[in-house]
VODO-691297 format. One record per residue (C-alpha): residue in three letters; x, y, z. Coordinates in steps of 0.1 Angstrom, whole numbers, always signed. Example, Ala and Ser with C-alpha at 12.3 -4.5 7.8 and 13.67 -1.06 7.14 Angstrom:
<recs>
code=ALA | u=+123 | v=-45 | w=+78;
code=SER | u=+137 | v=-11 | w=+71;
</recs>
This chain:
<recs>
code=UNK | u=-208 | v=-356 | w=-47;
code=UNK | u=-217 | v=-324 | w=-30;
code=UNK | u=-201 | v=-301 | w=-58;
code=UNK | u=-222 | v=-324 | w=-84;
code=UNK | u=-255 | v=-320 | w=-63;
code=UNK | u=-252 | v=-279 | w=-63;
code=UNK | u=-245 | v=-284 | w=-94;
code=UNK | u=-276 | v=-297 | w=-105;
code=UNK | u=-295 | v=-277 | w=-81;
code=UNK | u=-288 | v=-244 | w=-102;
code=UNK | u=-290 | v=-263 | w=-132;
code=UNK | u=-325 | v=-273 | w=-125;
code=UNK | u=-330 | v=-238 | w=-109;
code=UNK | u=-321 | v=-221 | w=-145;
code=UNK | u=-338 | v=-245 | w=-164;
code=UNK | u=-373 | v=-233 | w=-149;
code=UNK | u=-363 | v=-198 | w=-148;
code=UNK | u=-376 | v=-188 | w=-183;
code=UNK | u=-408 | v=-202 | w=-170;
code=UNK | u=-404 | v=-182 | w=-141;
code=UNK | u=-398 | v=-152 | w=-153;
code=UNK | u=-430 | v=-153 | w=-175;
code=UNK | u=-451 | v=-169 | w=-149;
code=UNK | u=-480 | v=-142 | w=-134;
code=UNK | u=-479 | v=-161 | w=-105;
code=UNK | u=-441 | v=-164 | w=-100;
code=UNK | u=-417 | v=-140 | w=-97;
code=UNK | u=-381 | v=-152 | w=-93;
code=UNK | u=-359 | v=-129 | w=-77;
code=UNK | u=-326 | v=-128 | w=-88;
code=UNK | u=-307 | v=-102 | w=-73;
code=UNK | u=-326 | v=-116 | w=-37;
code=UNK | u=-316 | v=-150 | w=-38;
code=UNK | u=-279 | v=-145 | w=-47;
code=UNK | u=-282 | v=-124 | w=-15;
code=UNK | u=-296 | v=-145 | w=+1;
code=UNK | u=-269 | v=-171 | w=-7;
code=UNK | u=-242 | v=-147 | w=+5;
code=UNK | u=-260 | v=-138 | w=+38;
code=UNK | u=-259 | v=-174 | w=+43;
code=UNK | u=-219 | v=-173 | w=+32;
code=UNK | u=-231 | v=-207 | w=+10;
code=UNK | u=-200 | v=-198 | w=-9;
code=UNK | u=-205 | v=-231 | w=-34;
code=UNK | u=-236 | v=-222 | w=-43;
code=UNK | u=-224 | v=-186 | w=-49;
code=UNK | u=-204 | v=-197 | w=-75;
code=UNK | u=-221 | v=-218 | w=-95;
code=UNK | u=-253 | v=-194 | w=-92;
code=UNK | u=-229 | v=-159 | w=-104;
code=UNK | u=-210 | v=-184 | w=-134;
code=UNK | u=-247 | v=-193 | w=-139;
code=UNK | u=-261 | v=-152 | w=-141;
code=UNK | u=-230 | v=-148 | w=-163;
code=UNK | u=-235 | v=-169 | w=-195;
code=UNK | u=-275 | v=-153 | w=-194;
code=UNK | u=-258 | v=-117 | w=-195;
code=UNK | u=-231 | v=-124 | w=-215;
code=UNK | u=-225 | v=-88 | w=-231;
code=UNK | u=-226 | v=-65 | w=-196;
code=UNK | u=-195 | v=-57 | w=-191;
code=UNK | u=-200 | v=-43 | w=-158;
code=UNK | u=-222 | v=-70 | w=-145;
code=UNK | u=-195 | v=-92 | w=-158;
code=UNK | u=-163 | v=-77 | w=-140;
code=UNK | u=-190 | v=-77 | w=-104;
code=UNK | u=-199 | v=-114 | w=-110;
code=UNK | u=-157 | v=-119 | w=-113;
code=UNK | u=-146 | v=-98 | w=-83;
code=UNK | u=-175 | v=-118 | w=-60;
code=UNK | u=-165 | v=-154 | w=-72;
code=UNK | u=-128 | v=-146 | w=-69;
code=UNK | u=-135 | v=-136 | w=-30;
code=UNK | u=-154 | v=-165 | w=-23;
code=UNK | u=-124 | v=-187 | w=-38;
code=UNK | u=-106 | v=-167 | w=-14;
code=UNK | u=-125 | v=-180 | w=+15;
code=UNK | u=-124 | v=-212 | w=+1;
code=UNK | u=-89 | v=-210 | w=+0;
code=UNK | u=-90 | v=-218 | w=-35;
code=UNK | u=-60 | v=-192 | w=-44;
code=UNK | u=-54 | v=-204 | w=-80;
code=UNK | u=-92 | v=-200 | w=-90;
code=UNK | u=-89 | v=-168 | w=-70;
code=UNK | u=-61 | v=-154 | w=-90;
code=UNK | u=-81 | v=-164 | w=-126;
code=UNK | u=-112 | v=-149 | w=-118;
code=UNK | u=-96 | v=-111 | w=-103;
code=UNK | u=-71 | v=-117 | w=-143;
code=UNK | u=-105 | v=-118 | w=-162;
code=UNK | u=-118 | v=-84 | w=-146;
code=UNK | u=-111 | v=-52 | w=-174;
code=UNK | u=-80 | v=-35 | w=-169;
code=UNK | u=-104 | v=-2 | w=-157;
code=UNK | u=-141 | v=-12 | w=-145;
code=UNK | u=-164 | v=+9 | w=-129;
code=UNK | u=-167 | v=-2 | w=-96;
code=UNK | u=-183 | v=+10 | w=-68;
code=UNK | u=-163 | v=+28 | w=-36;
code=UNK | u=-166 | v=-10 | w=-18;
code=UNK | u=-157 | v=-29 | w=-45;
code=UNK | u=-129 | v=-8 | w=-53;
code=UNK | u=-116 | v=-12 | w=-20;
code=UNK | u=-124 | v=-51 | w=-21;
code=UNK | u=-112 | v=-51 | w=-55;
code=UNK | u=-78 | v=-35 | w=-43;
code=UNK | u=-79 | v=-58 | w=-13;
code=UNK | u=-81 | v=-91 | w=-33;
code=UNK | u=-52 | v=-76 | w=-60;
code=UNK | u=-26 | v=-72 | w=-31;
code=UNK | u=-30 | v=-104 | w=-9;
code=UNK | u=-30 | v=-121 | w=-45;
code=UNK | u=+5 | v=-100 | w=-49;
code=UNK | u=-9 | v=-86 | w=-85;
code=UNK | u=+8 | v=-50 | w=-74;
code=UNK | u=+6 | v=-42 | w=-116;
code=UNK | u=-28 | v=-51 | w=-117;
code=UNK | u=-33 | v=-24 | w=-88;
code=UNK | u=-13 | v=+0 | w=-98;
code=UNK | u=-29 | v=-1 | w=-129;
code=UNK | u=-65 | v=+5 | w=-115;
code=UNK | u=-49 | v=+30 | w=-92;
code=UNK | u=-31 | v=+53 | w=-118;
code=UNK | u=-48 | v=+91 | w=-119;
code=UNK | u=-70 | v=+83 | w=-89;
code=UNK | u=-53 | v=+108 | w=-67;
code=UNK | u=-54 | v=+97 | w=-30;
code=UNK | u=-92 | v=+104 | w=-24;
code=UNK | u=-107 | v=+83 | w=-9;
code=UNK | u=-80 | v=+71 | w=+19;
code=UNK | u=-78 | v=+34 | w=+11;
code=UNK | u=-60 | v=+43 | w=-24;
code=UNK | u=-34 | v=+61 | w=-8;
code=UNK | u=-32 | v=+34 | w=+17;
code=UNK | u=-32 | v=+9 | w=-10;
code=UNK | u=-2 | v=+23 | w=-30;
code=UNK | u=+16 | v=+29 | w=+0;
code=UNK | u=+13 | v=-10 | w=+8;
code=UNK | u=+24 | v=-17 | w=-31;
code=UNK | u=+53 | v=+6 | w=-25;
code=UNK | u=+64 | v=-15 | w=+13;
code=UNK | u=+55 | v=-47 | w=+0;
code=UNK | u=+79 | v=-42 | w=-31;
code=UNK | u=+107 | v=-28 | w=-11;
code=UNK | u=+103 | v=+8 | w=-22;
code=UNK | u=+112 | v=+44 | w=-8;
code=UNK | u=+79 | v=+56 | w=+15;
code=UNK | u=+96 | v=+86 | w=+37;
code=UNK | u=+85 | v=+110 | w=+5;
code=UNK | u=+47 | v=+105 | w=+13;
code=UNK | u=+33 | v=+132 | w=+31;
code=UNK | u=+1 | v=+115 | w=+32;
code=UNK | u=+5 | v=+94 | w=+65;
code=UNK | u=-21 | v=+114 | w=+86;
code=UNK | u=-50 | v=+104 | w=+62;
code=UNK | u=-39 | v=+64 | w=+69;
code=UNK | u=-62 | v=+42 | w=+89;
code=UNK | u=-40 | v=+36 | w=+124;
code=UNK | u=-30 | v=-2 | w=+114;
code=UNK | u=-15 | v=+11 | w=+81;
code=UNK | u=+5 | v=+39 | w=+96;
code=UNK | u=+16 | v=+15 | w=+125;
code=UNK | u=+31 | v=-7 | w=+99;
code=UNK | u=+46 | v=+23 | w=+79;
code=UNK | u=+65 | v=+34 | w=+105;
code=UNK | u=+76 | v=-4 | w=+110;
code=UNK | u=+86 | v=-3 | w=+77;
code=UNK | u=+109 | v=+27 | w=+77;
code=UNK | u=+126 | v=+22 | w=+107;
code=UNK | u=+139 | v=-15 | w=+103;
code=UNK | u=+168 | v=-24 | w=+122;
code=UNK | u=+200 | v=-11 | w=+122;
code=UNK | u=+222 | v=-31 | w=+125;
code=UNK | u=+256 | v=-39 | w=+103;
code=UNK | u=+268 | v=-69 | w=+95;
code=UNK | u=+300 | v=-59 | w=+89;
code=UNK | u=+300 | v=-46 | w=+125;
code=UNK | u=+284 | v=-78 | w=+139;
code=UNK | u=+316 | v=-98 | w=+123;
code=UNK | u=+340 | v=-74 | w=+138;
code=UNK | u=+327 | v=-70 | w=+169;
code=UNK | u=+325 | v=-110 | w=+175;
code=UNK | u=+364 | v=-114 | w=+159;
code=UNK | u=+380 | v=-88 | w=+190;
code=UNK | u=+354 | v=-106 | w=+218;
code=UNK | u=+337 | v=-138 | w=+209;
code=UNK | u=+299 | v=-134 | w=+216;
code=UNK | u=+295 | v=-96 | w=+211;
code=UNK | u=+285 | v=-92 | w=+182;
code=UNK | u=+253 | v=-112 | w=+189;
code=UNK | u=+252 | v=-95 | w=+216;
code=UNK | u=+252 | v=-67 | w=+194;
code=UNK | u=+227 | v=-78 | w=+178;
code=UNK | u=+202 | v=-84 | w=+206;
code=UNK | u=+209 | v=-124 | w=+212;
code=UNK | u=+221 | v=-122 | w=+247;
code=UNK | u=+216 | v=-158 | w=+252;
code=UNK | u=+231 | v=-168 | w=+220;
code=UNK | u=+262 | v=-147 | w=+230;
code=UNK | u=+268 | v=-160 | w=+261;
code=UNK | u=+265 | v=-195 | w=+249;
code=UNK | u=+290 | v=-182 | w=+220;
code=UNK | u=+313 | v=-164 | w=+247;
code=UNK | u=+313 | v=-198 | w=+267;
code=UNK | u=+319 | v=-220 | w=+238;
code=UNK | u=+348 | v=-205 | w=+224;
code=UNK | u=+368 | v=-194 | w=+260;
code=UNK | u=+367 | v=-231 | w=+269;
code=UNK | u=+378 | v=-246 | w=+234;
code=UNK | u=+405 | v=-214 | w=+230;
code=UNK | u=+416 | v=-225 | w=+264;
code=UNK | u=+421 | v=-264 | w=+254;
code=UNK | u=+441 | v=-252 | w=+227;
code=UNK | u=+462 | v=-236 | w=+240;
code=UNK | u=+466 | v=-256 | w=+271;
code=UNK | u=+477 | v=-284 | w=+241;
code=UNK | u=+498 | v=-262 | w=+228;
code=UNK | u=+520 | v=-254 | w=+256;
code=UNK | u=+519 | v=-290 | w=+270;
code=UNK | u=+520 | v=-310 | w=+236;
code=UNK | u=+539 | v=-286 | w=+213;
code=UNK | u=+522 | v=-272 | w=+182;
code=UNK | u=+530 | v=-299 | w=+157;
code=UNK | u=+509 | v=-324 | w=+180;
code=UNK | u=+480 | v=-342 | w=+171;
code=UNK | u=+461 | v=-331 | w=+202;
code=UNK | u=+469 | v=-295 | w=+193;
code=UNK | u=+460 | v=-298 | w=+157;
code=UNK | u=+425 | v=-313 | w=+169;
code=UNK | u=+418 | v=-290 | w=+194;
code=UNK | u=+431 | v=-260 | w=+179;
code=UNK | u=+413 | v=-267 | w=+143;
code=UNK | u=+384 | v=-267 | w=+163;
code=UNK | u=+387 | v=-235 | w=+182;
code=UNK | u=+396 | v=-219 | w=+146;
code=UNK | u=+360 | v=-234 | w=+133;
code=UNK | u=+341 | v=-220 | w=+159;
code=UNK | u=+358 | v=-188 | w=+162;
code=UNK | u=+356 | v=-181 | w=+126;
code=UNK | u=+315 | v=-196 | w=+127;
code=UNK | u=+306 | v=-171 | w=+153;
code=UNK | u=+320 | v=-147 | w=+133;
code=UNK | u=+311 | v=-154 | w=+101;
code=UNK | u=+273 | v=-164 | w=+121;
code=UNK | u=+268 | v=-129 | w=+135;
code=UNK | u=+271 | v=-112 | w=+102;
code=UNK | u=+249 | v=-137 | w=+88;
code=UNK | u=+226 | v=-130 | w=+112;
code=UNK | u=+226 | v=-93 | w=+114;
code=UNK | u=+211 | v=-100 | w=+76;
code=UNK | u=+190 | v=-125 | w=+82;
code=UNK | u=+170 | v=-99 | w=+112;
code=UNK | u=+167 | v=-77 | w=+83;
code=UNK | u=+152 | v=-99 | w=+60;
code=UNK | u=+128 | v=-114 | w=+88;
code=UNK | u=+114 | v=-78 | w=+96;
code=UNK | u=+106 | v=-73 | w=+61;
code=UNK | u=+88 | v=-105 | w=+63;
code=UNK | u=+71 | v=-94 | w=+96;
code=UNK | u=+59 | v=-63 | w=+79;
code=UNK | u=+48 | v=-80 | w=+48;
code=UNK | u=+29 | v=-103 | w=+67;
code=UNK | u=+9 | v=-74 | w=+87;
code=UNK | u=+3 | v=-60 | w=+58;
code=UNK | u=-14 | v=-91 | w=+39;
code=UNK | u=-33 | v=-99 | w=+72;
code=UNK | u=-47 | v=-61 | w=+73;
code=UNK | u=-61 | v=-65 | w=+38;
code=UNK | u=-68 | v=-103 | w=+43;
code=UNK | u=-92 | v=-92 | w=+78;
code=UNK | u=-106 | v=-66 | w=+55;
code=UNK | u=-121 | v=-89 | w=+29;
code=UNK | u=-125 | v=-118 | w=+45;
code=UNK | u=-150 | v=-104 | w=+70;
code=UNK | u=-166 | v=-87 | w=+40;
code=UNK | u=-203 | v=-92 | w=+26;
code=UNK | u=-197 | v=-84 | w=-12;
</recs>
């Protein structure tokens, strides 16, 4: 009901804007109330007021891809992703956009994950100003690509080189190591690994089942059904802890790269999201 009442409210706005716009003794501002809407952050009414501006100025190009970059960052805040994406797609593949909406532009195209879109508007802009060499270092991160080559870290903005370094030092840790050191001394390899609770608990675990065993072994005889029991289990959780620490030493990996990518979204998401386009 509310979307259909804004709705109307531009409609009826438009309708008398000829009239407006003609009138001696009215002057409608344009430019000044679709400030004023984003001063208020009435992000609705932004919308439907910039689609509105858009089919009266149908052939400016320019005007066209602005209108586009503003509604796809107040989907944003709506957390209307999808609309988001649409609106940043119908932008041309180079527009001529201002040193802040380039950077909101850029912004928008990497939390959206549209690293061709970005490195399209990017190609042959050098690294002037900072936040494009910032930008295609954050491309190059978030898609898993070599940075060490980039001699351009001292121009970065201290969150991005913070995260760089992140980046190229992940942790190095084998997992091949992890499995072997966890088959000679059950727990190591977590501990290896940095889990010192986890080994511990894995030490623990497979001392006291590797000591029922073999207590049924001697006692029972190895073709015993108390031996078979309790050694099968010994052999599963022996072979899990080392089968788990490798596992594990891949699965850190994979979670810093996560970590990383999520400092990075959240560095651009702050940027635009505090933004007043």
């Amino acid at each position: 009901m509310n979307h259909v009442c804004i709705k109307a409210r531009t409609s009826i706005l438009f309708l008398f804007f000829p009239f407006m716009a003609f009138s001696q003794a009215l002057s409608f501002d344009t430019a000044g109330f679709y400030k004023h809407l984003i001063k208020e952050n009435l992000l609705p009414e932004q919308i439907q007021f910039a689609r509105q501006i858009q089919k009266l100025h149908g052939t400016d190009k320019k005007l066209q891809d602005s209108l586009f970059l503003n509604i796809s960052m107040a989907y944003n805040k709506l957390g209307k992703s999808d609309s988001a994406d649409s609106c940043l797609s119908k932008i041309s593949v180079n527009p001529a956009f201002s040193t802040s909406s380039s950077r909101l532009y850029l912004s928008l195209l990497i939390v959206s994950k549209k690293y061709e879109y970005a490195n399209n508007f990017l190609k042959d802009k050098g690294v002037f100003p900072v936040f494009y060499s910032e930008a295609q270092t954050s491309i190059k991160m978030l898609q898993g690509l070599p940075t060490l080559q980039d001699t351009s870290v001292s121009q970065y903005s201290s969150d991005i080189q913070r995260i760089k370094l992140q980046y190229e030092h992940p942790p190095a840790h084998s997992a091949f190591l992890a499995g072997f050191y966890s088959a000679i001394i059950p727990g190591m390899g977590k501990l290896y690994l940095g889990y010192k609770q986890q080994a511990i608990s894995a030490f623990i675990e497979n001392i006291a089942l590797g000591g029922v065993a073999a207590e049924s072994y001697f006692k029972t005889g190895p073709v015993s059904a108390r031996f078979i029991l309790t050694g099968t289990l010994f052999a599963l959780f022996y072979g899990g802890n080392v089968w788990g620490s490798a596992i594990l030493a891949k699965k850190q990996k994979v979670d810093y790269k996560k970590q990383v990518d999520y400092e990075i979204f959240n560095y651009y998401n702050t940027g635009f999201s505090s933004s007043k386009f």
